[in-house]
MARVONU-53444 format. One line per field, with one value per residue: z, y, x of N, C-alpha, C in turn; residue number from 1; residue in three letters. Coordinates in Angstrom, 3 decimals. Example, Ala and Ser with C-alpha at 12.3 -4.5 7.8 and 13.67 -1.06 7.14 Angstrom:
! residues 2
nzz (7.800 7.080) $
nyy (-5.690 -2.250) $
nxx (13.190 12.850) $
cazz (7.800 7.140) $
cayy (-4.500 -1.060) $
caxx (12.300 13.670) $
czz (7.800 7.870) $
cyy (-3.300 0.030) $
cxx (13.200 12.900) $
pos (1 2) $
code (ALA SER) $
This chain:
! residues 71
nzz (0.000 -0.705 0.270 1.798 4.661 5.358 6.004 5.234 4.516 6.526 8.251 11.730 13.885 16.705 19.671 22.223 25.753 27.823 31.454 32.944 31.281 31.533 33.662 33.408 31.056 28.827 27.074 25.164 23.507 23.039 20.713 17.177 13.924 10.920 8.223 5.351 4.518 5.295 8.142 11.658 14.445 17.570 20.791 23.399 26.411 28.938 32.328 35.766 36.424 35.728 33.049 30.319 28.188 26.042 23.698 21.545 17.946 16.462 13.636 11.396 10.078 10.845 12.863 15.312 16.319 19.550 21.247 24.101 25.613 28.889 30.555) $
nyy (-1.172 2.093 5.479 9.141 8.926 5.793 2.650 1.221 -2.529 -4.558 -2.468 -0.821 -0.215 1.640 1.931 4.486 5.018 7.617 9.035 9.237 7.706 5.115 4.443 3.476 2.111 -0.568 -2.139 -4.559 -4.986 -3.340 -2.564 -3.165 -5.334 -4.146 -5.592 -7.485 -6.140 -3.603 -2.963 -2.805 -4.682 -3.986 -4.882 -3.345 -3.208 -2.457 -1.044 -1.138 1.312 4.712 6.905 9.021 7.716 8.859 7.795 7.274 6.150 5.516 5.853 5.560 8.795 9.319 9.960 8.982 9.990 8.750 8.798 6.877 6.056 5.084 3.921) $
nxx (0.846 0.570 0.301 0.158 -0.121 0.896 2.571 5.634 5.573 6.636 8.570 8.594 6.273 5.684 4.215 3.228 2.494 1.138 1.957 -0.182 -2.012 -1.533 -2.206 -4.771 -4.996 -3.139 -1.088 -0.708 2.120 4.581 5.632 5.087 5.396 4.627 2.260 1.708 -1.003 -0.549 -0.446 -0.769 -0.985 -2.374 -3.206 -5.266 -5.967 -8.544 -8.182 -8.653 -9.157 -11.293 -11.522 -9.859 -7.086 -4.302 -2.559 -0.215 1.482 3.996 5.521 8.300 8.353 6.352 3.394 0.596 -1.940 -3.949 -6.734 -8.479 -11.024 -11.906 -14.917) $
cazz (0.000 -0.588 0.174 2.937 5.419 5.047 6.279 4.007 5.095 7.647 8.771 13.000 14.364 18.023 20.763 23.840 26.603 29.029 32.523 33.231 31.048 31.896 34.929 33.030 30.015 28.589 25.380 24.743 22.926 22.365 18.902 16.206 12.486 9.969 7.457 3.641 4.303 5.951 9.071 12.813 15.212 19.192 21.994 24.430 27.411 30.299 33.615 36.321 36.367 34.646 32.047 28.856 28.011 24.921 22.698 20.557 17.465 15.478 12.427 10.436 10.177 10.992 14.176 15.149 18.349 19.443 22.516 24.458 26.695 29.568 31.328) $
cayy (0.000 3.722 6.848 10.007 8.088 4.182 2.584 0.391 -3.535 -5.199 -1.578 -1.190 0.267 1.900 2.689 4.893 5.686 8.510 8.169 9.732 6.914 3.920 4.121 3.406 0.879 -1.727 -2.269 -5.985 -4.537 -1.818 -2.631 -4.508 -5.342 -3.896 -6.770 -7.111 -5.259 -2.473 -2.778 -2.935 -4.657 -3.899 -5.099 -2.052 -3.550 -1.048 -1.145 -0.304 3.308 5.754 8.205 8.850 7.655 8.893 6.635 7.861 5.380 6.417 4.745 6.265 9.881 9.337 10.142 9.581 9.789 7.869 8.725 6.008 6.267 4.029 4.029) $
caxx (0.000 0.993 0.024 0.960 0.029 0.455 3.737 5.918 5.884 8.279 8.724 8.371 5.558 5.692 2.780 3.502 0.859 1.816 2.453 -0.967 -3.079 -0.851 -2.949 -6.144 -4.830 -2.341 -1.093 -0.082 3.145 5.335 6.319 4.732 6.107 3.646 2.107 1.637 -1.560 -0.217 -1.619 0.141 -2.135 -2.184 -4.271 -5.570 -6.876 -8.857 -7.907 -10.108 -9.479 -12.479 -10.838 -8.960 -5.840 -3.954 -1.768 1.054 1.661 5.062 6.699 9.750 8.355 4.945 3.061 -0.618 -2.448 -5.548 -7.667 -9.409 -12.187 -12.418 -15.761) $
czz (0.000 -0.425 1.410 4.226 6.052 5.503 5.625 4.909 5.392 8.624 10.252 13.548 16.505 18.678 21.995 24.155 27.617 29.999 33.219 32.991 30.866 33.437 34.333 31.989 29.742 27.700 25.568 24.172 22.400 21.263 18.266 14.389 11.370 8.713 6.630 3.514 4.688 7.435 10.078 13.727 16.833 20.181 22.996 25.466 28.526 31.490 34.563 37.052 35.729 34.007 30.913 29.394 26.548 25.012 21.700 19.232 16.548 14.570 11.347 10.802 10.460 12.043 14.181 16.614 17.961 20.987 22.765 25.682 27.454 30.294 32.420) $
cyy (1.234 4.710 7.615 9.337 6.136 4.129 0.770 -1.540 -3.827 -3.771 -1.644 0.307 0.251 2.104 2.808 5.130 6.594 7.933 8.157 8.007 5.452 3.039 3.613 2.179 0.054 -1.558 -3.572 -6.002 -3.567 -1.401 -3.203 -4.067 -4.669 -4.718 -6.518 -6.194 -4.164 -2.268 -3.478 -3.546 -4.893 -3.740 -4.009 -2.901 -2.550 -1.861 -0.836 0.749 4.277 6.832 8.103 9.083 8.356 8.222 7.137 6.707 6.402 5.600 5.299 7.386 10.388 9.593 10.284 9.115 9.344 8.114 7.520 6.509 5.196 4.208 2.865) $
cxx (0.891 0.099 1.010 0.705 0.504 2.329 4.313 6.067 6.734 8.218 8.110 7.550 5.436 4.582 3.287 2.192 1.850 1.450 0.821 -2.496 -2.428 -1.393 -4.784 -6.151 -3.888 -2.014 -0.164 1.835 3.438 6.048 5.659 5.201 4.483 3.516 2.366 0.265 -1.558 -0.702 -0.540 -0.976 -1.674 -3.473 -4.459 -6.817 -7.408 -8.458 -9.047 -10.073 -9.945 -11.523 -10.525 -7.333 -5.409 -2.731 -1.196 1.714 2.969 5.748 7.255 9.082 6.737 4.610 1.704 -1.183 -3.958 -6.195 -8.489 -9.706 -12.057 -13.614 -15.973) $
pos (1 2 3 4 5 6 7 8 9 10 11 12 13 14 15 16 17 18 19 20 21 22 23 24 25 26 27 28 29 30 31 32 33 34 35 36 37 38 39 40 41 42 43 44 45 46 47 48 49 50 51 52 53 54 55 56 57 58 59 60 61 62 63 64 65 66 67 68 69 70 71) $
code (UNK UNK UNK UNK UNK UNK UNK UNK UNK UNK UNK UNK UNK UNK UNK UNK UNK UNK UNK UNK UNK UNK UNK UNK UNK UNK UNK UNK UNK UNK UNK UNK UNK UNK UNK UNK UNK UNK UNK UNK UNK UNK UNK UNK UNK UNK UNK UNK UNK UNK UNK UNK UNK UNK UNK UNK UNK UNK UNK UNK UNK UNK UNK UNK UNK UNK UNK UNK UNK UNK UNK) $
């Protein structure tokens, strides 16, 4: 896959959580390889603390954030 966003296969896909929403979620792994369909996949489990976390995904020059809700 190509475009401005899309990241080239094999290539290593990151996910941070701050220190703030590390108290609220999980993430299965802090790296994953990106497939032949372009696609990184990571488990976000809640905790049982009510809020939003944000999630920082970064690969080569890329950067995209993801809010989750825990209720």
């Amino acid at each position: 896959m190509e475009g401005d966003n899309c990241v080239p296969e094999g290539k290593t896909v990151t996910a941070t959580i701050g220190r703030v929403g590390s108290k609220r979620i999980s993430i299965s792994s802090t790296s994953e390889n990106v497939d032949e369909n372009g696609e990184a996949r990571f488990a976000i489990t809640a905790k049982n603390k009510v809020g939003n976390a944000r999630v920082t995904f970064k690969a080569n020059n890329l950067k995209m954030f993801l809010t989750v809700k825990v209720r």
